[in-house]
C-alpha angles and dihedrals in degrees: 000000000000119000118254114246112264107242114235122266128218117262116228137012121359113258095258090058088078092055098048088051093055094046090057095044082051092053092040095055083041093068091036098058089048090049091053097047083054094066102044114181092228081200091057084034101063093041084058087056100041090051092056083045092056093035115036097013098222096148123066113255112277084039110142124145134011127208146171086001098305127103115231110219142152102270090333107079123152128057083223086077095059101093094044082051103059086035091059077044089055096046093050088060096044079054097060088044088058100050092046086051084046094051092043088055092052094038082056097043089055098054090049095050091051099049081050095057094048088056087050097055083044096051087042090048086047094048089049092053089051095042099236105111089110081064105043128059118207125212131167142177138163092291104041150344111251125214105198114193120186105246089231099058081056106033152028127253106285092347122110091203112112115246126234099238090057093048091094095037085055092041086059092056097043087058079052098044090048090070092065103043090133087058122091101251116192123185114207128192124213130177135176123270098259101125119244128189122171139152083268101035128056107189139324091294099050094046088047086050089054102051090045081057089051096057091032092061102037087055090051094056102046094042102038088225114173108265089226087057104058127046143182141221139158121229100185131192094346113066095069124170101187133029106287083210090078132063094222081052096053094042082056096044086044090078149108125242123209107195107185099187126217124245104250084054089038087065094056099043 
């Protein structure tokens, strides 16, 4: 029977002899490079340091040397610090954040206030064109313009119908109104603090409801305004504007306010 041929056999070091190599060179370098670390040159040291100073500006400026784990520093000296030092860093920004916030809110406030204060001349010259401006009172700051109209002028005594005599008054503001129907317009009631109770009316704050919904409505319907862009609510007895313990003060408190907001107020409503 003839022999089989004797497969060939790699010449040299086994494979693992590389590896095993490698793994020596690595250790070697490895103790070098501590023996070299143990007998530092201070001179060569410090230029190491100064040269991250000048490139990559880790230290602080005055850094110069470190030693025995603390960083020696003008004014800033332990390495301990540095985290106290890029957190004061970070504050300063959030600082700065906070002041350019600050100025754009003012910035915006102004504007606002401004485009308020135009609506306001325009509704007073209005008022002065139809001859009510004995009947109507105008306000204005940085959110709305407010109509104020006295709730006798526009009601009875303890009744939310409108009265007769207020139906043209009403008519007027609605022609104003109907300029700013893209404004939010809310219509708030307000009342004294003599106590009602009937079979209608619960209580101050219901009446006063339900004569915010009277004016509300009858604007709406003379002016078309879109029924998502004016509101009503009734206030009550607290929100006064004059001392309930006079009669001149509850015929003040006793009142309707008309707010017709800006537009810079009516996108964020």
């Amino acid at each position: 029977m003839a022999r089989k041929k004797e497969e060939d056999v790699p010449a040299g070091s086994p494979a693992w002899m590389n590896t095993f190599s490698d793994l020596m060179n690595l250790l070697l370098c490895f103790f070098v490079m501590l023996f070299a670390m143990s007998t530092v040159d201070a001179e060569k040291f410090h230029k190491v340091v100064a040269s991250f100073q000048s490139t990559f500006s880790i230290l602080p400026a005055g850094g110069s040397s470190i030693g025995e784990g603390e960083m020696v520093s003008s004014g800033v000296s332990q390495l301990e610090f540095l985290d106290t030092y890029y957190k004061e860093e970070a504050n300063s920004q959030s600082q700065e954040e906070q002041e350019q916030e600050e100025e754009l809110y003012e910035a915006f406030q102004e504007q606002a206030l401004e485009e308020s204060e135009q609506m306001a001349e325009e509704i007073e010259a209005a008022l002065t064109r139809y001859g009510v401006t004995d009947k109507v009172e105008v306000e204005f700051n940085s959110a709305y313009v407010m109509l104020n109209m006295n709730g006798a002028l526009l009601f009875d005594s303890g009744k939310s119908d409108l009265r007769a005599e207020a139906a043209p008054v009403v008519d007027k503001l609605g022609r104003i109104i109907s300029q700013y129907t893209e404004n939010i317009i809310e219509v708030e009631g307000h009342t004294d603090n003599v106590p009602i109770h009937s079979a209608k009316y619960e209580d101050n704050t219901v009446l006063s409801a339900y004569r915010a919904m009277t004016v509300a409505a009858y604007l709406q319907d003379i002016t078309g305004i879109d029924p998502a862009h004016i509101k009503s609510s009734g206030r009550g007895e607290y929100v006064p504007v004059a001392d309930n313990t006079t009669p001149e003060g509850r015929a003040r408190n006793r009142r309707v306010e008309i707010k017709i907001y800006n537009s810079y107020s009516s996108d964020l409503r």
